[in-house]
C-alpha positions as CSV (number, residue, x, y, z in Angstrom):
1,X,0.0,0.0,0.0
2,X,1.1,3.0,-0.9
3,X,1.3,6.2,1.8
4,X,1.3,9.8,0.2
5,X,1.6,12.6,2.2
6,X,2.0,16.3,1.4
7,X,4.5,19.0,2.4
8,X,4.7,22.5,1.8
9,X,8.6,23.3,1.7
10,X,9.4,27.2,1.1
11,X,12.2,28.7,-0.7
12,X,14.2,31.5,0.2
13,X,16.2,33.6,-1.3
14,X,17.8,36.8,0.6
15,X,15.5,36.6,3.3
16,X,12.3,36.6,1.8
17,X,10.0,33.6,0.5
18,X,9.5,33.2,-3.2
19,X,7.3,30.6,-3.5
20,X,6.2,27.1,-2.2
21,X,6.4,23.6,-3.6
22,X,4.6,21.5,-2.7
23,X,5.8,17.4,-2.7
24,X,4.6,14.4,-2.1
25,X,6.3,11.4,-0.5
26,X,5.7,7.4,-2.2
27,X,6.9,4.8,0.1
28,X,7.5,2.0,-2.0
29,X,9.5,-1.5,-0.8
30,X,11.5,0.7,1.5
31,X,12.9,3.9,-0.4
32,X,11.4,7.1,-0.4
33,X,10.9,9.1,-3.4
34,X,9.9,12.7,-3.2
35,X,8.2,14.4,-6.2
36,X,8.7,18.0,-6.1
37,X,6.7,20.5,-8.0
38,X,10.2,21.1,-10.0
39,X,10.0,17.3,-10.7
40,X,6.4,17.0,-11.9
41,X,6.9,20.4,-13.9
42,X,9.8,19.2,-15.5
43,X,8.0,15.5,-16.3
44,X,5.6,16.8,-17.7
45,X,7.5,19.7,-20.0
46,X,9.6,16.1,-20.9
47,X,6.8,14.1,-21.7
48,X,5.1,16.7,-23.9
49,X,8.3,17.3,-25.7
50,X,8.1,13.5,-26.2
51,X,5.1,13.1,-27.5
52,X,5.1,16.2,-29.9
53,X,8.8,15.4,-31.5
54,X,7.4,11.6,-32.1
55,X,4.4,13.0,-33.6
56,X,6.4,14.7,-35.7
57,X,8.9,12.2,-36.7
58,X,5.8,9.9,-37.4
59,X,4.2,12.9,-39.7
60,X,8.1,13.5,-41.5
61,X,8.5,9.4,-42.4
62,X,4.7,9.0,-43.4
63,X,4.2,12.0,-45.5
64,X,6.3,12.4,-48.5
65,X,5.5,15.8,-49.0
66,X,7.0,17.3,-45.7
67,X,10.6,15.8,-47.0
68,X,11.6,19.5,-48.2
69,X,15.1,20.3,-47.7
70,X,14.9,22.5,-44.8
71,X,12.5,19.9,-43.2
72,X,15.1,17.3,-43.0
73,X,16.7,19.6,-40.7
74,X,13.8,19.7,-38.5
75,X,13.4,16.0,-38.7
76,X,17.2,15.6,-37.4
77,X,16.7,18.2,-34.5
78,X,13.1,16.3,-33.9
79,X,15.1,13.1,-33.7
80,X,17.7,14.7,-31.5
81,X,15.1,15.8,-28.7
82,X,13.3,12.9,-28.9
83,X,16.4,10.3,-28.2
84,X,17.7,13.2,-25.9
85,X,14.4,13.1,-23.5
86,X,14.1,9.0,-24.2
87,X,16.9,7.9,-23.5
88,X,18.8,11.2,-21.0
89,X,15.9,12.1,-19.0
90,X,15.0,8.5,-18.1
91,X,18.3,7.6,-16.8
92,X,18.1,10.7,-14.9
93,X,15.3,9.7,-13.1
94,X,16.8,6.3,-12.6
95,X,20.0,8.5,-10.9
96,X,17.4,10.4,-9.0
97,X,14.9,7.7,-7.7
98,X,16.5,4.5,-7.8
99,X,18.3,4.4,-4.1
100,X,21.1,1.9,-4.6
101,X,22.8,0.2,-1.5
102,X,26.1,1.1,-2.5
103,X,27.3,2.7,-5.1
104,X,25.5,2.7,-8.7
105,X,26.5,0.0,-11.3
106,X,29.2,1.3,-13.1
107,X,27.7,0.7,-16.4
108,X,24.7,3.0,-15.3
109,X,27.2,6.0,-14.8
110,X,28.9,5.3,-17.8
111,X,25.9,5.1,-20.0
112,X,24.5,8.5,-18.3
113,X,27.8,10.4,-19.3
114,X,27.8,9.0,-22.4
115,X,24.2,9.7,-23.1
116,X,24.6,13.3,-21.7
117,X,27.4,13.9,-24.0
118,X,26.3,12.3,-26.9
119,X,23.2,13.8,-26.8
120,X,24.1,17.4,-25.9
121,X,26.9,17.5,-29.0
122,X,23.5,15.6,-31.3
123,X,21.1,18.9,-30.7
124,X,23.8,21.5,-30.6
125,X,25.0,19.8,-34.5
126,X,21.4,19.9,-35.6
127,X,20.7,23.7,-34.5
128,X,24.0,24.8,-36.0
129,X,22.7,22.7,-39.0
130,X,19.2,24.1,-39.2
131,X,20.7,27.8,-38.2
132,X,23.5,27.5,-41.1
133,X,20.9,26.2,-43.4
134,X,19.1,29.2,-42.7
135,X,22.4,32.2,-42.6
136,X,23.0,30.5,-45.8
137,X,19.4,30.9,-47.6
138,X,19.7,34.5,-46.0
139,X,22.9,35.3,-47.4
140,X,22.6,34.2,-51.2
141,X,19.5,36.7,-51.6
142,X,21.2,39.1,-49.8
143,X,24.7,38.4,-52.7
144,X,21.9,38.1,-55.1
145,X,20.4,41.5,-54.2
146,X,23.7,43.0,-54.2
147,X,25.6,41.7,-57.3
148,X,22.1,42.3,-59.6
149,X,22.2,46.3,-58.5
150,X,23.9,48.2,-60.5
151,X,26.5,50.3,-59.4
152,X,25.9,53.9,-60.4
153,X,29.7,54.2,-61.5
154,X,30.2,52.0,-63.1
155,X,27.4,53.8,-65.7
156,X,29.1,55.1,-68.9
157,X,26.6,58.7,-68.7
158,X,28.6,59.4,-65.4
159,X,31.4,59.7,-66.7
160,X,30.3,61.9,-69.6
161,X,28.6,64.2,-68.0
């Protein structure tokens, strides 16, 4: 059976309270897990971001029409997120919540660097991708713009004038 209780917990900064979380305490086979209002915020800001990116992923293979260049780009930073909050955020949770009697297996900490690594390098390549994709469109109208104008000296009247 499972006890919750509530707590109001206040947090202060310089003196004066900002605001209360609430939490609520699970007391399962002996370990304690405490859910903060950061931790339920943050869940379900993860799990939305989840479910929207695999929505979109689904929409990006099934639909051959939304294969335009720059959405390629958006289907690699989709992918990104999406193995980033599968795969990161779970094993973050398992760091959080799981309460090992010594120290955590070793290949849990070395698949949490690796995934935090791997991952962070995976969506900053794929918003330098979609962000060069994007300086670059800007730029050749921009070289267009410019090298089509005429230059007003280089105009043979000027110099006759």
């Amino acid at each position: 059976m499972e006890n919750f209780t509530w707590k109001v917990l206040a947090v202060n900064c310089s003196n004066s309270t900002i605001f209360a979380l609430a939490n609520f305490s699970s007391s399962l086979s002996g370990t304690t897990i405490v859910w903060t209002t950061a931790y339920i915020i943050n869940f379900v800001i993860k799990l939305s971001a989840l479910l929207i990116n695999a929505t979109l992923l689904i929409l990006f293979l099934k639909c051959k029409s939304t294969r335009t260049p720059f959405n390629v780009y958006l289907f690699n930073l989709s992918f990104a997120n999406t193995a980033h909050v599968f795969f990161y955020y779970s094993l973050t949770l398992i760091n959080d919540f799981v309460h090992f009697r010594g120290p955590p297996p070793h290949a849990l900490c070395i698949a949490f660097r690796s995934s935090n690594q791997l991952f962070s390098v995976g969506i900053t390549n794929s918003h330098f991708l979609s962000s060069l994709s994007t300086v670059s469109g800007q730029l050749s109208v921009l070289f267009r713009t410019v090298i089509t104008t005429k230059d007003p000296r280089s105009d043979d009247r000027f110099y006759y004038a």
